[in-house]
ZAMARNU-110559 format. One record per residue (C-alpha): x, y, z; residue in one letter. Coordinates in pm, whole numbers, plus 50000, padded with zeros to 5 digits. Example, Ala and Ser with C-alpha at 12.3 -4.5 7.8 and 13.67 -1.06 7.14 Angstrom:
REM residues 2
512304955050780A 513674989450714S 
REM end
This chain:
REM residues 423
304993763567287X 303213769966942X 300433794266937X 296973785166820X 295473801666555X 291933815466513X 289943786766499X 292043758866613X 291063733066889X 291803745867207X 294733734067391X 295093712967718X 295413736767973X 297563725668261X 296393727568629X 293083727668809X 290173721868582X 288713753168408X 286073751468636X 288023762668921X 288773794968730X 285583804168624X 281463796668540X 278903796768305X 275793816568369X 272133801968230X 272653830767968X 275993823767879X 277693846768034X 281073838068168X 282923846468472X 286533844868591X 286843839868957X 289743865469080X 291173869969456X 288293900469489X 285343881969306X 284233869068989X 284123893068734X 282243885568389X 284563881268075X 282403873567787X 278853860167710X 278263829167423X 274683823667468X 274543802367129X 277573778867290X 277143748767509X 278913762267851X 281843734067768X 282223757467466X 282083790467626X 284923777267874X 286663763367603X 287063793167421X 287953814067734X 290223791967900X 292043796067512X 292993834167561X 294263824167913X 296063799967683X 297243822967474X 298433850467766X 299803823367939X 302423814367624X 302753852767618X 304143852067996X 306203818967923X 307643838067586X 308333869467808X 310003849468061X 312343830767810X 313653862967625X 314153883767999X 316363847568127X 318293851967848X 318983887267796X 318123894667430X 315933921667588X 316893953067703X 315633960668082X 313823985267991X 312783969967658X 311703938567928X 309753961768165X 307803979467878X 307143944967783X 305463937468140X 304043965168151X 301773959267865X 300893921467944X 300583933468288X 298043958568189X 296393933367924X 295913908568268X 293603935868445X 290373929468181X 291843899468048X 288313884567878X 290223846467951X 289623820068196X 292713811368414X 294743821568689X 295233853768626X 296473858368961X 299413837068893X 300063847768558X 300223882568719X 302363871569034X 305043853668742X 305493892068608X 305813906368921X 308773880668925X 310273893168601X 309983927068716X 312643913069029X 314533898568768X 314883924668545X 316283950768779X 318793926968917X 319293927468523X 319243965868506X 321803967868827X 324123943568685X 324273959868354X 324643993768534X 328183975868763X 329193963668379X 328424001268232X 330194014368495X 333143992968490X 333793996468108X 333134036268150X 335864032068367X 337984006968197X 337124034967893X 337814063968064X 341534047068168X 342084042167803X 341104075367682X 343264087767961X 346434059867807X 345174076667448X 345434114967513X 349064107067711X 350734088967434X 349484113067176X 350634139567405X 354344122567432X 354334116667046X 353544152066977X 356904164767098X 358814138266947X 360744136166578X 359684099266504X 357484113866154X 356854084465994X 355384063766290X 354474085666478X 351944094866246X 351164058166164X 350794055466569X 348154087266586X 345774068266301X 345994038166535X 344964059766872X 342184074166687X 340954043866555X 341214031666943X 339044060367061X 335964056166847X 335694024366914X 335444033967264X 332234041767486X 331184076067536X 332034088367905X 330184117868097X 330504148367864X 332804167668040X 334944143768142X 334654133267768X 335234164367616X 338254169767817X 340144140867726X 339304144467380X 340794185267365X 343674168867479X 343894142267252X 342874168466964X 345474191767058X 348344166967076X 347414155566700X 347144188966552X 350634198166757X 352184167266610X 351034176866255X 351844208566262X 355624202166337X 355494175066127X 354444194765793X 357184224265916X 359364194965943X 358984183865523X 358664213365437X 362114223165599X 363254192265475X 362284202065119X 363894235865125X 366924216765215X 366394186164962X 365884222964713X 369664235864789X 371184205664805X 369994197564464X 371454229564325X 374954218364468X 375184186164353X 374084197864001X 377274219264012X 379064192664146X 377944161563894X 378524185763613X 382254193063748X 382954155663822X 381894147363407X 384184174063300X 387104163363516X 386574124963367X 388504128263066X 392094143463267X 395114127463253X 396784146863544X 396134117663739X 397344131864112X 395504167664090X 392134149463942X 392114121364176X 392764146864462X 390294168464363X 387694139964318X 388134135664668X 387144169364776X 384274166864520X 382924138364716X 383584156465084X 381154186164911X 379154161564774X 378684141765134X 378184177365321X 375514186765062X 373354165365234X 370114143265046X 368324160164767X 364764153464657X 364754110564630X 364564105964240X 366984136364148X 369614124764409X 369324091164268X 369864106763902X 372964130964013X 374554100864152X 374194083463878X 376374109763692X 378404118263926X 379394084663993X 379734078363635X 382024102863579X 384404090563871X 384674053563754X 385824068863383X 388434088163535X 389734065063817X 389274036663519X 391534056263275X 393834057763564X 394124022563672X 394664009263261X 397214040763256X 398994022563570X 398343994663460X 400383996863156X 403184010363349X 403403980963576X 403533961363254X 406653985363126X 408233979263459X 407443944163493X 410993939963232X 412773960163513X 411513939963783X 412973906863616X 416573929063600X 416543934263930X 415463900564054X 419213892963838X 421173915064000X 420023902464363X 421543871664272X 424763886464234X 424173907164539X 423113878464771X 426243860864663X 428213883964855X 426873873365231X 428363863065389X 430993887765360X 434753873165384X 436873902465197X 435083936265292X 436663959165019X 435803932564769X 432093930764890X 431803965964931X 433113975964566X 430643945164433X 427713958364577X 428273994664449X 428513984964099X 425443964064175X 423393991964360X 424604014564028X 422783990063814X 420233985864040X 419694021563981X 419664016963624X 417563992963548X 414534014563705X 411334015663874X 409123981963919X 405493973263942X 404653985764291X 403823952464416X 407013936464372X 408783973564503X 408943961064897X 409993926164823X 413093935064630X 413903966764795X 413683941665119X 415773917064966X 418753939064851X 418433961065172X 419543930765375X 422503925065178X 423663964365199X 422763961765590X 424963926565597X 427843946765412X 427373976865642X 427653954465965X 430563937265905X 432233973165817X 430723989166145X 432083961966339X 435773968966161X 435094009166218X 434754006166579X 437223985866641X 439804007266468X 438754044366505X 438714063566814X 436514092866680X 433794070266581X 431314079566822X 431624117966743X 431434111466356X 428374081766417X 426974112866609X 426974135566330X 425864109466068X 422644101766284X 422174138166267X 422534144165913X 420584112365820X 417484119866026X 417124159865875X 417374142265563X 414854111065627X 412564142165734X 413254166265447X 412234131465207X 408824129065432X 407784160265395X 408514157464994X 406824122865033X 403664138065158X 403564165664886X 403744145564634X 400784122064761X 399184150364801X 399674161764427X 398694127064331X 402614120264169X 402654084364213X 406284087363953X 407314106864228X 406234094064518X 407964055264394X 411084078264349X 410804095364675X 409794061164870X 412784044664719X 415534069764829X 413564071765137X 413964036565255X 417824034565119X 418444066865422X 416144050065687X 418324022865621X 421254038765700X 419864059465966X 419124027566149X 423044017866095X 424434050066231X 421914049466525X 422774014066625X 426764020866586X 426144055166805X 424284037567062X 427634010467057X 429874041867137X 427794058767360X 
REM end
């Protein structure tokens, strides 16, 4: 309820007439009748005695919207309690020489109820204090033992992105009792200075590291670009791959350089290995003309199975495989599929005679024997030249050596097969 202002017509006053509260001497005095007496609150002798009440039973007016406002802002809690019970206090000790008319009593029995009320305020805030001290206390507790786990871990990047975060989490937490407090937060406090201590000896490990590497892949981009221009395609190409084993085992160096080195580096292996593949590449064009020879003289070969007059067949095919010999090396794509194709016919050849040699010589098994023998030393004296010659990067060689290598295995399988007929 608005206030009235100095001056303003007094308003209704609820309850008992004014008269019950209070009196107006002959002199104009005025009295307020309390529970031990009246007691005189004023004197208006220039004022009609309707005035003089009027204008008393105004203050009690006015403490009476005081004790209504007091009593709104206590129900709904935008007091302190202690802010509330100063608050009482003072209208309760503004009630004791009031200079109103009113019941004074009453107005002084409603603060007495506000005084119940606000300590079943001040006890229910103390439960909620007490609860979030404890709910606070649980998560500074939660805090200090994850920042305790992080601070023996390796996780650098978010682990320290996880630390900011706990921090963060404990200010915006309630103060608990100090020493309780200040434990939890030397804990806390240790665990971050323990995790950022290893974490700086970490990088700057790291760095030392990042350092040295740096210095070896220098050396090592600077041998690659000097390599790029060989032409001794097996030792370079095998020595490119060792350059990249160092290069691997270096380990990272600082971001941008690493990013540079590789750059060169790289660089300088795609113009080697790309002079190398045009160099081959040419070749399989030179040998393409030998492939189309070859694909001629399997026509004559294939002519021959199946075989009906073994000395004929057999003397074909060896002026055939001496051609075949001739005409040379072919693109190594097309090398299985013809060395397939004219294999089959020598193996159809060399069946029909195995069939003829077992059926007419009595010492076959001892000489089949001996071939197997001889044909497997030499299968493994051409794998062990096969293998050097990857190694050395010969790929003229190794076609040679893969090509004489097949024609034994071939007959290796033949003698094998007509041994294990014998035996």
């Amino acid at each position: 309820m608005p206030r009235p202002g100095p001056g303003a017509a007094a308003a209704p006053v609820p309850g008992p007439p004014a008269q019950q509260w209070g009196r107006v001497a002959e002199d104009g005095t005025v009295f307020v009748r309390t529970a031990d007496g009246e007691r005189a609150v004023g004197q208006m002798p220039d004022a009609t005695p309707a005035e003089a009440m009027a204008f008393f039973t105004r203050r009690y007016a006015d403490l009476a919207f005081e004790v209504e406002l007091l009593e709104q802002r206590v129900a709904a809690g935008t007091l302190s309690p202690d802010e509330a019970a100063a608050s009482v206090k003072q209208v309760h000790a503004t009630l004791q020489d009031a200079q109103a008319v009113g019941d004074l009593a009453g107005l002084d029995a409603r603060l007495g109820a506000l005084n119940e009320s606000i300590g079943a305020q001040r006890e229910l805030r103390r439960v909620e204090r007490a609860r979030k001290l404890e709910g606070a206390k649980a998560d500074k507790e939660r805090i200090a033992d994850e920042a305790e786990r992080l601070s023996t871990g390796n996780d650098w990047r978010n682990g320290a992105n996880r630390l900011r975060q706990l921090l963060d989490e404990w200010k915006a937490l309630p103060r608990l009792e100090k020493s309780v407090d200040d434990s939890l937060w030397r804990r806390f406090s240790t665990a971050r200075t323990t995790y950022t201590r290893r974490r700086k000896a970490h990088f700057a490990d790291l760095n030392e590291k990042r350092d040295d590497a740096r210095v070896v892949k220098e050396k090592l981009a600077t041998e690659a670009e000097a390599l790029a221009s060989s032409t001794d395609w097996g030792a370079t190409a095998g020595r490119y791959r060792d350059l990249m084993r160092e290069w691997k085992a270096a380990g990272p160096a600082p971001k941008g350089v690493d990013d540079q080195l590789w750059a060169r580096f790289r660089g300088a292996q795609d113009t080697f290995f790309g002079n190398r593949d045009r160099a081959n590449a040419e070749l399989d064009a030179e040998f393409a003309v030998n492939a189309e020879k070859k694909e001629a003289l399997l026509v004559e070969a294939e002519k021959l199975v199946p075989v009906t007059d073994l000395k004929a067949a057999k003397e074909a095919f060896r002026v055939i495989a001496e051609r075949w010999d001739e005409a040379g090396k072919v693109p190594r794509d097309r090398m299985k599929e013809l060395e397939g194709r004219i294999r089959a016919v020598e193996q159809a050849i060399r069946g029909v005679e195995d069939d003829q040699w077992k059926r007419s010589d009595p010492e076959k098994s001892a000489r089949a024997d001996d071939m197997v023998s001889k044909l497997e030393k030499a299968c493994a004296d051409l794998e062990a030249d096969l293998e050097k010659a990857r190694a050395a990067g010969n790929a003229q060689q190794v076609a040679e050596i893969e090509e004489n290598l097949a024609s034994r295995r071939s007959f290796l399988d033949m003698a094998r097969r007509a041994a294990q007929d014998f035996g």
